[in-house]
C-alpha positions in Angstrom: -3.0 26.6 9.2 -2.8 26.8 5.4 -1.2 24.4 3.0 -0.3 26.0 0.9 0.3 25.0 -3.7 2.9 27.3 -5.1 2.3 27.8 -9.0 3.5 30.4 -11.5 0.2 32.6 -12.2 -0.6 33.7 -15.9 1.2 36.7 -15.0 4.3 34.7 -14.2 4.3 35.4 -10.6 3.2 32.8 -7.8 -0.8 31.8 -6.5 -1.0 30.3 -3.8 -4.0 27.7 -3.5 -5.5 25.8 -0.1 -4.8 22.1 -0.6 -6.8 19.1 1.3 -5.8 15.7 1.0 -8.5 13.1 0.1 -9.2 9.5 -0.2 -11.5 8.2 -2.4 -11.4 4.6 -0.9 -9.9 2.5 1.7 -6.2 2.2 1.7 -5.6 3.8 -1.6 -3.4 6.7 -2.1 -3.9 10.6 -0.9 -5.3 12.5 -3.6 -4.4 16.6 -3.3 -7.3 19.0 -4.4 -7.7 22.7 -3.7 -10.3 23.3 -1.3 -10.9 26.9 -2.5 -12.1 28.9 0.6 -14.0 25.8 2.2 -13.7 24.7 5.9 -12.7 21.8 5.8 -12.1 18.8 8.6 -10.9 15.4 8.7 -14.0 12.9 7.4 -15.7 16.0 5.8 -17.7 14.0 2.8 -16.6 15.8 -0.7 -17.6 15.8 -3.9 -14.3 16.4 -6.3 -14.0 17.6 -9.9 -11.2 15.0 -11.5 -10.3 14.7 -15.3 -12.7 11.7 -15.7 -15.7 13.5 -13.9 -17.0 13.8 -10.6 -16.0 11.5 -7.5 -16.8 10.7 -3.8 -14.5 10.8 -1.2 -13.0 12.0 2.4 -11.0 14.5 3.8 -8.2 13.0 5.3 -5.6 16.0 5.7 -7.1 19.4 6.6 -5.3 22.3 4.8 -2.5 23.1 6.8 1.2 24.6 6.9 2.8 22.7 4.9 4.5 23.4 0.7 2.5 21.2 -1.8 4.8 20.1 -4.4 3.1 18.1 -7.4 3.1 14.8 -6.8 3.8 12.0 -10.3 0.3 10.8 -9.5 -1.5 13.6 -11.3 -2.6 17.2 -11.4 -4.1 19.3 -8.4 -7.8 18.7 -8.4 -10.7 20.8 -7.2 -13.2 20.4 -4.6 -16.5 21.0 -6.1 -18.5 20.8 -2.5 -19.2 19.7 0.8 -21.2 16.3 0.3 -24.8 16.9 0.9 -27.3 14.5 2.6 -28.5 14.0 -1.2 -24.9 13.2 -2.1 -24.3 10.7 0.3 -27.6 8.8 -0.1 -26.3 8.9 -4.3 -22.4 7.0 -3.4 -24.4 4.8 -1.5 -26.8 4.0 -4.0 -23.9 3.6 -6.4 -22.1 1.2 -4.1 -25.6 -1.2 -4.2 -25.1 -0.9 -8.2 -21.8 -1.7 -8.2 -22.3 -4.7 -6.5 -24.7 -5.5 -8.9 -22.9 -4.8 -11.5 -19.9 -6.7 -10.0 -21.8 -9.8 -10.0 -23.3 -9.5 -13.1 -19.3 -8.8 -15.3 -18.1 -11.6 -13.1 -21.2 -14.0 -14.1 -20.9 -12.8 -18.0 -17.2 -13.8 -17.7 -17.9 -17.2 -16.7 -20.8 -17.9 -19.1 -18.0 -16.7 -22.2 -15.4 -19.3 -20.5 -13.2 -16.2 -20.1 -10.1 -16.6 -17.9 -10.2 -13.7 -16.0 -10.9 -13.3 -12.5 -13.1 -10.1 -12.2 -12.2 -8.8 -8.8 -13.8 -5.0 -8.8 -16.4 -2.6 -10.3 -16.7 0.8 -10.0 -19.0 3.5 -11.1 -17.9 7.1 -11.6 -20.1 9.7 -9.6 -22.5 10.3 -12.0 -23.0 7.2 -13.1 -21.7 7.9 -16.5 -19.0 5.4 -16.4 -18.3 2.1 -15.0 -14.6 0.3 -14.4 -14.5 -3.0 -13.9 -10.9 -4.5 -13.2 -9.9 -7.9 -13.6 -7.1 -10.3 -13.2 -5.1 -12.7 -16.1 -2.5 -14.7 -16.2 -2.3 -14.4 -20.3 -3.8 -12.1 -22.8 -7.5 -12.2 -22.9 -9.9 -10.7 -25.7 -12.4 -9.1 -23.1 -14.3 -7.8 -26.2 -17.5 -10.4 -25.7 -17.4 -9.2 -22.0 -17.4 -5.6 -23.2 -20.3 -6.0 -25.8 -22.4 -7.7 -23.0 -22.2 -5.5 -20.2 -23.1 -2.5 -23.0 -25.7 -3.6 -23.9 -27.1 -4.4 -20.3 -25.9 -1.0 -18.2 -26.4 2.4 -19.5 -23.0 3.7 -19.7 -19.9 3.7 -20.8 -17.7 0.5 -19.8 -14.0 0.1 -19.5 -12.3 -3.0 -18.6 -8.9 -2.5 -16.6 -6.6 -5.6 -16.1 -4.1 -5.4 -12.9 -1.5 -6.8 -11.6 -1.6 -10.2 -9.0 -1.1 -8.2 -6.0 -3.7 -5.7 -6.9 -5.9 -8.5 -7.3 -5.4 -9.5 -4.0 -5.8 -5.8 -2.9 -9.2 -5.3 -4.1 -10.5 -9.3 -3.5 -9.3 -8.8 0.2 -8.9 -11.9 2.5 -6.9 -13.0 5.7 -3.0 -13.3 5.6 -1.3 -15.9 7.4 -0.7 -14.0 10.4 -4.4 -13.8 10.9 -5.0 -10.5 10.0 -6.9 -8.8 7.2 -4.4 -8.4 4.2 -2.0 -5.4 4.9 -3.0 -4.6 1.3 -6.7 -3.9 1.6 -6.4 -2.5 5.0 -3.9 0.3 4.6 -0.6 -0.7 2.3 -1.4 2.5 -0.6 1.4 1.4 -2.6 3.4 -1.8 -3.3 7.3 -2.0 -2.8 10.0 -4.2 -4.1 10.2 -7.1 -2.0 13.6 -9.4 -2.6 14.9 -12.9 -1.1 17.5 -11.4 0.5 15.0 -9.6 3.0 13.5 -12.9 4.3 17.7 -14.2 4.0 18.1 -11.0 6.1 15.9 -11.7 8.9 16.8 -15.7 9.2 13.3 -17.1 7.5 12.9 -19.9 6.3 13.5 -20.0 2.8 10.5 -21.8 1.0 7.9 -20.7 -2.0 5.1 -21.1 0.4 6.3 -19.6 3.4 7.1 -16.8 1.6 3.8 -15.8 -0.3 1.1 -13.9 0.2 -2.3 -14.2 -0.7 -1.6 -12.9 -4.2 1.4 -15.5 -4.7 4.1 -13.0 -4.6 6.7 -12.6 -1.9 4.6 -11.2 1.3 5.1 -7.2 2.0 5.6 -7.7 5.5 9.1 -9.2 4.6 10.2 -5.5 4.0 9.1 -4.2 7.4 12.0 -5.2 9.6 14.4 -5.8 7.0 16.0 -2.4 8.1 16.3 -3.5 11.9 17.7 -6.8 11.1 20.3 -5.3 8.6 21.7 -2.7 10.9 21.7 -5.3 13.4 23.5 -8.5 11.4 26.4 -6.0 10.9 27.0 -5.3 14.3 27.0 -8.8 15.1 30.0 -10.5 16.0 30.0 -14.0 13.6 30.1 -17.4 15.5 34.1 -18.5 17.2 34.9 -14.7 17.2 36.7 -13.5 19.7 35.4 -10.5 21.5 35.6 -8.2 24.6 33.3 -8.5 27.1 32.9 -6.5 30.4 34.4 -10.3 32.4 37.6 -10.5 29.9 38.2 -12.5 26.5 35.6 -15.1 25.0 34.6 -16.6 21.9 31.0 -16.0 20.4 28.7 -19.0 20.1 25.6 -17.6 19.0 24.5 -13.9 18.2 20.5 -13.3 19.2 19.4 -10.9 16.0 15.7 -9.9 18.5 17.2 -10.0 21.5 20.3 -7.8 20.2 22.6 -9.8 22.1 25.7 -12.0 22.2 26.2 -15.5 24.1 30.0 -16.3 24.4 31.8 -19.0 25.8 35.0 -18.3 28.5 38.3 -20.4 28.3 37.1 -22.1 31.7 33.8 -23.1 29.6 31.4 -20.9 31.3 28.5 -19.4 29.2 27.1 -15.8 29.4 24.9 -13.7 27.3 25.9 -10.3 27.3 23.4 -7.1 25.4 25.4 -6.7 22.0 26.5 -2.6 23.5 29.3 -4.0 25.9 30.4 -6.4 23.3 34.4 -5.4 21.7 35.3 -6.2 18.8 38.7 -6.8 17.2 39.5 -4.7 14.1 40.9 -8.2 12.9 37.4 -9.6 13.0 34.9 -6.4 11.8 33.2 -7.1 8.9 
């Protein structure tokens, strides 16, 4: 199958292009690129031509039959090639340096008393550029941090500042479910996340309890939020009275998991009946 790019041609009529989709790290977005006439399967190594150069990456979606509309995130780039043995042995030679050069920004940092937390560094392909990002909470003049690293690597150097929860996607680290942060692992980009969605799902309503590892409200609040909406409206509230399949009765407690209703009979008996074969009253709907 083909997937297929539709673009007006200098001609004004339509080319059609093979498109692949590509990582060029862990949980960060798909990037589209034309793979020309190149067979191409998922984890194929590449070697992509981008605006800023050269970069690394993975095939992630083969071409296939699907209309590639341009994304915001940028123009359609262009595979260059199939990684070669030569190619691989370079990314991983540049993720040694990076490391090096990771430690070495993040030492620099501290010796100029900076207050930045330097959480990544990354080299382009070629080696021409380096991109070290970094954390603040206020305004800091990196230009000491700049000079130094000049004048130690042989490239060009850009400092990038991001936000707290990128921070935490790049540092990694465990969550307090005990898993690796949803973040690092596979999250590609970050939603809203509101009060109202742990209010929502019955949480507890504390500053801790409610963080991540970046200080912000966690992401995983938004994952059921949906479930638990659809659900609180189709709940009966507490002393309604309600059908049920043995007569009248007034609701004690709805169960939001469960997706049932226990009510309580004039003669005092309790039952818990699955919120389907629940009435209610046009009197009582919200």
């Amino acid at each position: 199958g083909t997937m297929v790019v539709a673009g007006l041609g200098v001609n004004g009529g339509f080319h059609m292009k093979r498109v692949v989709g590509i990582r060029f790290r862990k949980a960060d977005p798909i990037r589209y690129a034309d793979a020309g006439e190149m067979e191409l399967r998922c984890n194929n190594y590449v070697v992509v031509a981008t605006d800023n150069g050269q970069e690394f990456g993975w095939v992630v979606r083969e071409p296939s039959d699907m209309v590639y509309l341009q994304p915001e995130d940028g123009p359609l780039l262009t595979v260059a090639r199939k990684a070669t043995a030569s190619d691989f042995g370079r990314w991983q030679q540049n993720q040694e340096l990076e490391e090096q050069a990771f430690k070495l920004a993040r030492g620099r940092a501290r010796e100029l008393a900076l207050d930045m937390k330097i959480v990544d560094a990354h080299y382009a392909f070629d080696r021409s550029r380096l991109v070290v990002s970094f954390g603040a909470e206020n305004r800091v003049d990196f230009r000491p941090l700049l000079h130094a690293l000049g004048e130690v690597l042989d490239c060009r150097v850009r400092l990038h500042q991001v936000g707290e929860r990128d921070v935490a996607k790049l540092t990694g680290g465990i969550g307090r479910c005990g898993r690796v942060l949803c973040c690092s692992t596979w999250l590609t980009k970050f939603d809203a996340i509101n009060v109202r969605m742990a209010k929502e799902q019955a949480l507890p309503i504390s500053a801790d309890g409610l963080a991540g590892a970046c200080g912000r409200l966690r992401c995983c609040l938004r994952y059921e939020y949906e479930q638990y909406r659809q659900v609180n409206r189709a709940l009966p509230r507490i002393n309604e009275e309600v059908g049920t399949p043995k007569g009248r009765a007034t609701v004690v407690v709805g169960h939001r998991v469960r997706e049932t209703v226990s009510v309580r009979y004039p003669n005092d008996q309790v039952l818990e009946w699955p919120l389907a074969q629940i009435e209610r009253f046009p009197a009582f709907k919200n």
